[in-house]
PDBQT receptor file of N, H, CA, C and O in Angstrom, charges set to zero:
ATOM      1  N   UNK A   1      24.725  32.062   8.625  1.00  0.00    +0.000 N 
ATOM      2  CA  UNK A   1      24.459  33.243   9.404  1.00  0.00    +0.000 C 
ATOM      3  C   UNK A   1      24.101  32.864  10.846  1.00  0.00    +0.000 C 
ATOM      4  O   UNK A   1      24.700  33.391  11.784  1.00  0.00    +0.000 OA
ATOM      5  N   UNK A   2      23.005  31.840  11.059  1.00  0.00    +0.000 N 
ATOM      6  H   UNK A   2      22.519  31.412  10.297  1.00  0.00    +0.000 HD
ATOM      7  CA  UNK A   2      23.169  31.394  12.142  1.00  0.00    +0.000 C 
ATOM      8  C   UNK A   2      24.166  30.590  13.326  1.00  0.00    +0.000 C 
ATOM      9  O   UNK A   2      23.900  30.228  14.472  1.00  0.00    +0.000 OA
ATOM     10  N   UNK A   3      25.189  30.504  12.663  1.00  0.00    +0.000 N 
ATOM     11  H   UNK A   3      25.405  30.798  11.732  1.00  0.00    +0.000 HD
ATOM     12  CA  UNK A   3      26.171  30.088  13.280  1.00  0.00    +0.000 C 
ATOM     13  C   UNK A   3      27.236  31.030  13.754  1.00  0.00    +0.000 C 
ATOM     14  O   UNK A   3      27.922  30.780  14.745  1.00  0.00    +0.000 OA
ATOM     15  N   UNK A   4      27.399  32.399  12.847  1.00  0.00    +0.000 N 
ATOM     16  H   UNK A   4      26.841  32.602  12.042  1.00  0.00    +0.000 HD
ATOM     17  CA  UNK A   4      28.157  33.060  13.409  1.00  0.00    +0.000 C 
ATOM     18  C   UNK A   4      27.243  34.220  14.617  1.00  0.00    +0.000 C 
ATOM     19  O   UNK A   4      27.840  34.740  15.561  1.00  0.00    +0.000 OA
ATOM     20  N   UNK A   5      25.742  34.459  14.338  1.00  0.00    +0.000 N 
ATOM     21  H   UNK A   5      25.258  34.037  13.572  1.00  0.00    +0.000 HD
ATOM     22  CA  UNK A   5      25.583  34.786  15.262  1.00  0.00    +0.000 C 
ATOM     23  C   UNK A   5      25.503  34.092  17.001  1.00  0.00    +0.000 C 
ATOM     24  O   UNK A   5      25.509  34.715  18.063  1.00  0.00    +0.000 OA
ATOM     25  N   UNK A   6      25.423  32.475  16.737  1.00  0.00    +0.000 N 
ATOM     26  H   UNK A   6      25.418  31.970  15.874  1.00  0.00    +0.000 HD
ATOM     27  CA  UNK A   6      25.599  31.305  17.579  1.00  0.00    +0.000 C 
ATOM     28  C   UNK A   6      27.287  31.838  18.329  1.00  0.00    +0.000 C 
ATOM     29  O   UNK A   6      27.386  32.224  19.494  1.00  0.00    +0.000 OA
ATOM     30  N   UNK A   7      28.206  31.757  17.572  1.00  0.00    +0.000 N 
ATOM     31  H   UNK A   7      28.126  31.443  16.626  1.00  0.00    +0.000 HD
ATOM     32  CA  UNK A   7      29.851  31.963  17.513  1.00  0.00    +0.000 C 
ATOM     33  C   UNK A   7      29.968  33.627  18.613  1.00  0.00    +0.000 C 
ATOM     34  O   UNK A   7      30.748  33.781  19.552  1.00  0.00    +0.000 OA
ATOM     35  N   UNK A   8      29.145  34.456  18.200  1.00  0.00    +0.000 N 
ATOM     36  H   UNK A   8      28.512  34.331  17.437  1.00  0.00    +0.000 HD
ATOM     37  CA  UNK A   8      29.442  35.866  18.637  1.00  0.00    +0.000 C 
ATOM     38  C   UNK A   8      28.466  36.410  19.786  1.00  0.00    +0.000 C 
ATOM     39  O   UNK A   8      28.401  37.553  20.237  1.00  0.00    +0.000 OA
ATOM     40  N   UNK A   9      27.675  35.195  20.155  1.00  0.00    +0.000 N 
ATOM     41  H   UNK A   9      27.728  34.266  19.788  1.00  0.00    +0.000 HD
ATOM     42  CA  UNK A   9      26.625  35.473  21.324  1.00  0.00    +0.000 C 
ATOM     43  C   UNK A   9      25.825  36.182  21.053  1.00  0.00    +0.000 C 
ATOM     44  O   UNK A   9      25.423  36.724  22.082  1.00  0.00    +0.000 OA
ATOM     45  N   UNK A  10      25.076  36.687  19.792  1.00  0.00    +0.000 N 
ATOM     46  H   UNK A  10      25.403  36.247  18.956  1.00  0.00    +0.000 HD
ATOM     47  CA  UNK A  10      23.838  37.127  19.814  1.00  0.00    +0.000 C 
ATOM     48  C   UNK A  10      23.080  36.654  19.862  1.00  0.00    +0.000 C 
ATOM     49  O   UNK A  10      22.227  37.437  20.280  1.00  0.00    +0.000 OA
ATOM     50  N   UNK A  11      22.425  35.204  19.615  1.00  0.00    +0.000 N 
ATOM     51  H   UNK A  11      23.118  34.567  19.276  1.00  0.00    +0.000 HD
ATOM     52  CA  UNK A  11      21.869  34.485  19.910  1.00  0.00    +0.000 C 
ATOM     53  C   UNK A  11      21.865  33.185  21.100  1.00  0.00    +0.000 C 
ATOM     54  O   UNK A  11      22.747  32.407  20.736  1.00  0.00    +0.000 OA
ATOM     55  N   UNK A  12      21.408  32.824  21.984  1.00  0.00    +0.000 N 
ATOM     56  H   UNK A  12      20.691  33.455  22.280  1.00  0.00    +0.000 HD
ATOM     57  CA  UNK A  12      21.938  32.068  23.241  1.00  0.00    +0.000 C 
ATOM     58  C   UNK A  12      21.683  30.192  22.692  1.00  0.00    +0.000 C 
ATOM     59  O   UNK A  12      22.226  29.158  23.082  1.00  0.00    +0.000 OA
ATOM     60  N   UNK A  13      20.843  30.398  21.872  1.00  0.00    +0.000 N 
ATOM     61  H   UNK A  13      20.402  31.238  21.554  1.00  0.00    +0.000 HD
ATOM     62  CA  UNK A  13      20.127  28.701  21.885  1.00  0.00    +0.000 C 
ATOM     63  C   UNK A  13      20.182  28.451  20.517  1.00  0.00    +0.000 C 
ATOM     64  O   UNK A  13      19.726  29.333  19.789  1.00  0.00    +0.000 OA
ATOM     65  N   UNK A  14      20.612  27.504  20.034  1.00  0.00    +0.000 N 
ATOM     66  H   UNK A  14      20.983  26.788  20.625  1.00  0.00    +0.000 HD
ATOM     67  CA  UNK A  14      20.692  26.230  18.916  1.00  0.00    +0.000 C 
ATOM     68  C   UNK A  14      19.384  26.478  18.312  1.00  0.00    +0.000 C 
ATOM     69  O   UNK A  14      18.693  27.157  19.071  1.00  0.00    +0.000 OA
ATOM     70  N   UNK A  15      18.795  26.172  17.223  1.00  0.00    +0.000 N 
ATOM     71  H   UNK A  15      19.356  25.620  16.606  1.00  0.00    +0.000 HD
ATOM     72  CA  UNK A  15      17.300  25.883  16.713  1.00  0.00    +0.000 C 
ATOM     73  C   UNK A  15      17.401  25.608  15.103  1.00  0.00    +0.000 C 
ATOM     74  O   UNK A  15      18.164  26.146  14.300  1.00  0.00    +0.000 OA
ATOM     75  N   UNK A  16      16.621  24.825  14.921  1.00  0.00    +0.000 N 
ATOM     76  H   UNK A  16      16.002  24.388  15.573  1.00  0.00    +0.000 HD
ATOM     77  CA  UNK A  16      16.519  24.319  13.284  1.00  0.00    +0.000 C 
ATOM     78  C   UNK A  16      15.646  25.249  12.191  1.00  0.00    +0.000 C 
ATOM     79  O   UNK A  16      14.451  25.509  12.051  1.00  0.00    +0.000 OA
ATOM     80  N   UNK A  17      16.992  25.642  11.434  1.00  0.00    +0.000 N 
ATOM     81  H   UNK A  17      17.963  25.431  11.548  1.00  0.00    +0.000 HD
ATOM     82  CA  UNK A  17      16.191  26.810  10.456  1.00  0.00    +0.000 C 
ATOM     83  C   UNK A  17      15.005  26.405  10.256  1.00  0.00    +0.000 C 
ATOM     84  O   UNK A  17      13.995  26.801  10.836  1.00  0.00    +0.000 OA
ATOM     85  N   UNK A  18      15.107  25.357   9.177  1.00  0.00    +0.000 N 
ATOM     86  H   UNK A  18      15.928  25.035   8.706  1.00  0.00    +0.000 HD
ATOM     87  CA  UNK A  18      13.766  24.915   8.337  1.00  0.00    +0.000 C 
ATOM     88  C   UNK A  18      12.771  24.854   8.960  1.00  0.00    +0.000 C 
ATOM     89  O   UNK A  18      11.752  25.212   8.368  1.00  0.00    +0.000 OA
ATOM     90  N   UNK A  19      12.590  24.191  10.982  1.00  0.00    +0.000 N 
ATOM     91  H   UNK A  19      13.418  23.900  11.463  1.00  0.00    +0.000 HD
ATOM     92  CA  UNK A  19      11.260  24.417  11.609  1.00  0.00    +0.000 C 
ATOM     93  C   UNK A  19      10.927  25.647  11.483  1.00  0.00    +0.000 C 
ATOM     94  O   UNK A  19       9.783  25.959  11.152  1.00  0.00    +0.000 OA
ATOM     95  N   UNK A  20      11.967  26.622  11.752  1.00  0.00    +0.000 N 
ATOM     96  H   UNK A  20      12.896  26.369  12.021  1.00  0.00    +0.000 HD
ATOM     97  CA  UNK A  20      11.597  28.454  12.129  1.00  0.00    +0.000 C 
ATOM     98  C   UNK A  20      10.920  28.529  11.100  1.00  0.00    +0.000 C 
ATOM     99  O   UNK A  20       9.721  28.465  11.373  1.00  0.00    +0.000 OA
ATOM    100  N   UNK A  21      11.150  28.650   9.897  1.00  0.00    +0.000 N 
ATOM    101  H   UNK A  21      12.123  28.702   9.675  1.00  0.00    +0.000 HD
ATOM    102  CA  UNK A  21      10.940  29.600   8.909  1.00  0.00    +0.000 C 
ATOM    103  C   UNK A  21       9.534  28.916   8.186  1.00  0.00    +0.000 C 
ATOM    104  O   UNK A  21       9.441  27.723   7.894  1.00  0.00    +0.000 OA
ATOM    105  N   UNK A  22       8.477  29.935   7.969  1.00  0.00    +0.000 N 
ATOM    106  H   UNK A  22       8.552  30.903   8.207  1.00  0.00    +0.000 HD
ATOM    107  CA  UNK A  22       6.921  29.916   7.631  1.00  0.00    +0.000 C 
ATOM    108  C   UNK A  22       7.480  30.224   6.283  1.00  0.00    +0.000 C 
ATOM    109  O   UNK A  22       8.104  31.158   5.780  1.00  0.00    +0.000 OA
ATOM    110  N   UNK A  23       7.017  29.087   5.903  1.00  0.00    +0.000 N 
ATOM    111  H   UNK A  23       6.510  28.328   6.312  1.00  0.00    +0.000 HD
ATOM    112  CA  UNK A  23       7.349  29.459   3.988  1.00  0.00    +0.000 C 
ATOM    113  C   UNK A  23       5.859  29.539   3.503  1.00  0.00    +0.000 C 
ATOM    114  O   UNK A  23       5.823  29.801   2.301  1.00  0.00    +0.000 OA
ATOM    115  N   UNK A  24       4.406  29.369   4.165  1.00  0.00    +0.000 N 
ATOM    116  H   UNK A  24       4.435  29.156   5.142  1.00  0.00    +0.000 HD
ATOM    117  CA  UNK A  24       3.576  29.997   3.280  1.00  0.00    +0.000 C 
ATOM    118  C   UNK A  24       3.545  30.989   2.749  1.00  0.00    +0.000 C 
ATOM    119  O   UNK A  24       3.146  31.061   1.587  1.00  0.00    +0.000 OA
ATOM    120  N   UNK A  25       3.967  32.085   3.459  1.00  0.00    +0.000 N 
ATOM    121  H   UNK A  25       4.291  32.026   4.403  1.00  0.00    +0.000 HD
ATOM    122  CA  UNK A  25       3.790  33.158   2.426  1.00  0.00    +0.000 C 
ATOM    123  C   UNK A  25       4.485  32.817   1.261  1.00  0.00    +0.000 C 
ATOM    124  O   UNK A  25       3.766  32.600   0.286  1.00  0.00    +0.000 OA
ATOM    125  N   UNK A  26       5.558  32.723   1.122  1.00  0.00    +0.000 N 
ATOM    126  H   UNK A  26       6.142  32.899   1.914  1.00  0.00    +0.000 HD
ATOM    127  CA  UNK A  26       6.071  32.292  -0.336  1.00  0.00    +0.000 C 
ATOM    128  C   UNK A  26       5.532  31.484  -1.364  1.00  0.00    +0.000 C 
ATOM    129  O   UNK A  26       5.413  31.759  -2.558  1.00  0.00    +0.000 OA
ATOM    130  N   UNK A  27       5.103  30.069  -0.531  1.00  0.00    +0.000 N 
ATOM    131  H   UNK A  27       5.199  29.845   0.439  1.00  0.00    +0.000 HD
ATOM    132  CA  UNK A  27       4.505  29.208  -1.182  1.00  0.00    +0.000 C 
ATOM    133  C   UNK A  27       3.298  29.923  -1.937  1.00  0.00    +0.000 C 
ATOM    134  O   UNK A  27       3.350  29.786  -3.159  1.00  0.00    +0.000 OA
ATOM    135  N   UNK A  28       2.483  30.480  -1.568  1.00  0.00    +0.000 N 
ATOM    136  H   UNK A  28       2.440  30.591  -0.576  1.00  0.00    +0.000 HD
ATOM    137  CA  UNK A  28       1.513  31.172  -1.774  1.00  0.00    +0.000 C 
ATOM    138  C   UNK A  28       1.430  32.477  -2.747  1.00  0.00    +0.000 C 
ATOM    139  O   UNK A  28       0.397  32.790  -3.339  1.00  0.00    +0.000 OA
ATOM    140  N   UNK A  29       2.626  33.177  -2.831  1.00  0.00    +0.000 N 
ATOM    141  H   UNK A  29       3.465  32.923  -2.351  1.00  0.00    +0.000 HD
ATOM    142  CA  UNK A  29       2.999  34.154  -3.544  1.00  0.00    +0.000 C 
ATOM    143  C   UNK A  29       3.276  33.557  -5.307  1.00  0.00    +0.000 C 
ATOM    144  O   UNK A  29       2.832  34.030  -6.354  1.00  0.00    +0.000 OA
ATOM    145  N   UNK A  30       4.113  32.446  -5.097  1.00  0.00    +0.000 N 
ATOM    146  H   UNK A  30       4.474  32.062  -4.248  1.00  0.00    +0.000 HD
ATOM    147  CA  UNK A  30       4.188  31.326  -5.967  1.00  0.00    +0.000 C 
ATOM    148  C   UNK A  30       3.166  30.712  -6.373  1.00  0.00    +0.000 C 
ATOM    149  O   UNK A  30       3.244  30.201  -7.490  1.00  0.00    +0.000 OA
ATOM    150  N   UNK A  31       2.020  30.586  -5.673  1.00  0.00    +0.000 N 
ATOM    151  H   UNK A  31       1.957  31.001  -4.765  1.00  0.00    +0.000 HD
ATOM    152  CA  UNK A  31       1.417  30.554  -6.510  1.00  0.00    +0.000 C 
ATOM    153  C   UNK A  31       0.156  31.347  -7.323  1.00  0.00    +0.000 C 
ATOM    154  O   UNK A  31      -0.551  30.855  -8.202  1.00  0.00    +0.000 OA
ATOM    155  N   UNK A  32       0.073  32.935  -6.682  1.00  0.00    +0.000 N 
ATOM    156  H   UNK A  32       0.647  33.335  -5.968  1.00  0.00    +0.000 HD
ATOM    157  CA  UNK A  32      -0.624  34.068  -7.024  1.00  0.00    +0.000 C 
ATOM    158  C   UNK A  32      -0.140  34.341  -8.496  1.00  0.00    +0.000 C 
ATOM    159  O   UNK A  32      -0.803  34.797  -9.428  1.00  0.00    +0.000 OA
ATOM    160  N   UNK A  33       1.211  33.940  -8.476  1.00  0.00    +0.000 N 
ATOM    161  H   UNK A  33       1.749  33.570  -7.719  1.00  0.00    +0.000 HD
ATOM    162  CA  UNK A  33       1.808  34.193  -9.777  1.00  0.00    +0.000 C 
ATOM    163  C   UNK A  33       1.613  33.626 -10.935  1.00  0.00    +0.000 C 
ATOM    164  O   UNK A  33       1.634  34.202 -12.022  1.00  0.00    +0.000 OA
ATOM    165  N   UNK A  34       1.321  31.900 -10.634  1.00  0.00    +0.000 N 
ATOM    166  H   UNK A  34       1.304  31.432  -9.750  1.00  0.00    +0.000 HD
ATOM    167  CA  UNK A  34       0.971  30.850 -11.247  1.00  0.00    +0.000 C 
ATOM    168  C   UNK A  34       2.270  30.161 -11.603  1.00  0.00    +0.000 C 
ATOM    169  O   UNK A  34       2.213  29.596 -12.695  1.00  0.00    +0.000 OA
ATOM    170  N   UNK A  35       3.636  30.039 -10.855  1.00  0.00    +0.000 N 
ATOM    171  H   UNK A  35       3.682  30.498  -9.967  1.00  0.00    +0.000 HD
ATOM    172  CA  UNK A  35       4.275  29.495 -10.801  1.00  0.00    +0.000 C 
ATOM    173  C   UNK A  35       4.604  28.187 -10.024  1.00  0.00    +0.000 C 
ATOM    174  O   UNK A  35       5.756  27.804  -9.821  1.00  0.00    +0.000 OA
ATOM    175  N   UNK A  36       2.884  27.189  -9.385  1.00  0.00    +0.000 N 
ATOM    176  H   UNK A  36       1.948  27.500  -9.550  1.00  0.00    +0.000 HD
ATOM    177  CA  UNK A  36       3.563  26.485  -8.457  1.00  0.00    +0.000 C 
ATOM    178  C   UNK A  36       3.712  26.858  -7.591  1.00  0.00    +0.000 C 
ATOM    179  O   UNK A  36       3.716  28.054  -7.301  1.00  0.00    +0.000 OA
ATOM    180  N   UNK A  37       3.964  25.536  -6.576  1.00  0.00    +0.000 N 
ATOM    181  H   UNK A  37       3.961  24.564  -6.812  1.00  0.00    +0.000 HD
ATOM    182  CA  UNK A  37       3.870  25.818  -5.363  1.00  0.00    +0.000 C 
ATOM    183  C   UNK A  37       5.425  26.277  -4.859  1.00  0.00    +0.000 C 
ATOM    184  O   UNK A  37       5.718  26.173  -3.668  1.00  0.00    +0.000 OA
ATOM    185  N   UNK A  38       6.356  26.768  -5.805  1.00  0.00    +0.000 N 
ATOM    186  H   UNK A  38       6.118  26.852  -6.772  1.00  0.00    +0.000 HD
ATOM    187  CA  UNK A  38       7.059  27.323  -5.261  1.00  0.00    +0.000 C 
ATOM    188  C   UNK A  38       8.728  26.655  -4.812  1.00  0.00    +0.000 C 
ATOM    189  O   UNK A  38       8.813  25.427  -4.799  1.00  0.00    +0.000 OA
ATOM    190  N   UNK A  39       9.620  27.232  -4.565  1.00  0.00    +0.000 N 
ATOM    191  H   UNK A  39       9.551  28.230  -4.576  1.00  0.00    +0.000 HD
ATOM    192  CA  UNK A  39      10.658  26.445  -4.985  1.00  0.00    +0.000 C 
ATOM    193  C   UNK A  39      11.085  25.046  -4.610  1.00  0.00    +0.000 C 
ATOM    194  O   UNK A  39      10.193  24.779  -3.804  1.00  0.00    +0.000 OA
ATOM    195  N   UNK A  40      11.782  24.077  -4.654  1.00  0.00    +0.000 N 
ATOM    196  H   UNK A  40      12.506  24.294  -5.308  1.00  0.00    +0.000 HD
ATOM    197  CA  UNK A  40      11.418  22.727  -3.560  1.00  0.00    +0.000 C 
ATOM    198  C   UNK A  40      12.330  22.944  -2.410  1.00  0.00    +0.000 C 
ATOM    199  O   UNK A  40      13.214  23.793  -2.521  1.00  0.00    +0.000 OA
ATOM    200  N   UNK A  41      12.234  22.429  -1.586  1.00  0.00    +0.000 N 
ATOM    201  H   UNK A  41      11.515  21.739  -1.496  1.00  0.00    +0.000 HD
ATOM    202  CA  UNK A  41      13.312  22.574  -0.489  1.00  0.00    +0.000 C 
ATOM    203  C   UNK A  41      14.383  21.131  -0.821  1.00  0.00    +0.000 C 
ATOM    204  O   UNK A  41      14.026  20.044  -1.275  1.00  0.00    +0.000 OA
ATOM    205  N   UNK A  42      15.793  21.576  -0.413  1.00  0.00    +0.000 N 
ATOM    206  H   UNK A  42      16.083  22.459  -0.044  1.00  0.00    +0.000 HD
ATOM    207  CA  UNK A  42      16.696  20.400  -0.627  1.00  0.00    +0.000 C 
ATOM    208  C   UNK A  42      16.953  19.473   0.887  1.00  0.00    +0.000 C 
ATOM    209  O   UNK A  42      17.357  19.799   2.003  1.00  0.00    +0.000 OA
ATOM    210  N   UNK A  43      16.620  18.530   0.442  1.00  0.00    +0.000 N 
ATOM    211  H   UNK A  43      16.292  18.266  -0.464  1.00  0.00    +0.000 HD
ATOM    212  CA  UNK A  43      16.352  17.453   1.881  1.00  0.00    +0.000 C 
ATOM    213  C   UNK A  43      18.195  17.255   2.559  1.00  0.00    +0.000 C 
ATOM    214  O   UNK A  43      18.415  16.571   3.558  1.00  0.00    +0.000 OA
TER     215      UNK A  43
């Protein structure tokens, strides 16, 4: 998704998903549930 908005000029600048994105909340939701800290990320 970020590439085609990169491709179609809605976005002007490059940036690395994985820095953007705040996965505590998730992490955290994951574990309200008692599932762990939640899914792993793939390196």
């Amino acid at each position: 998704m970020k590439d085609f908005l990169r491709e179609h000029r809605f976005i002007d600048t490059d940036f690395d998903v994985e820095s953007w994105i705040d996965s505590r909340p998730l992490e955290q939701a994951y574990r309200l549930e008692g599932l762990g800290q939640g899914p792993s990320r793939a390196a």
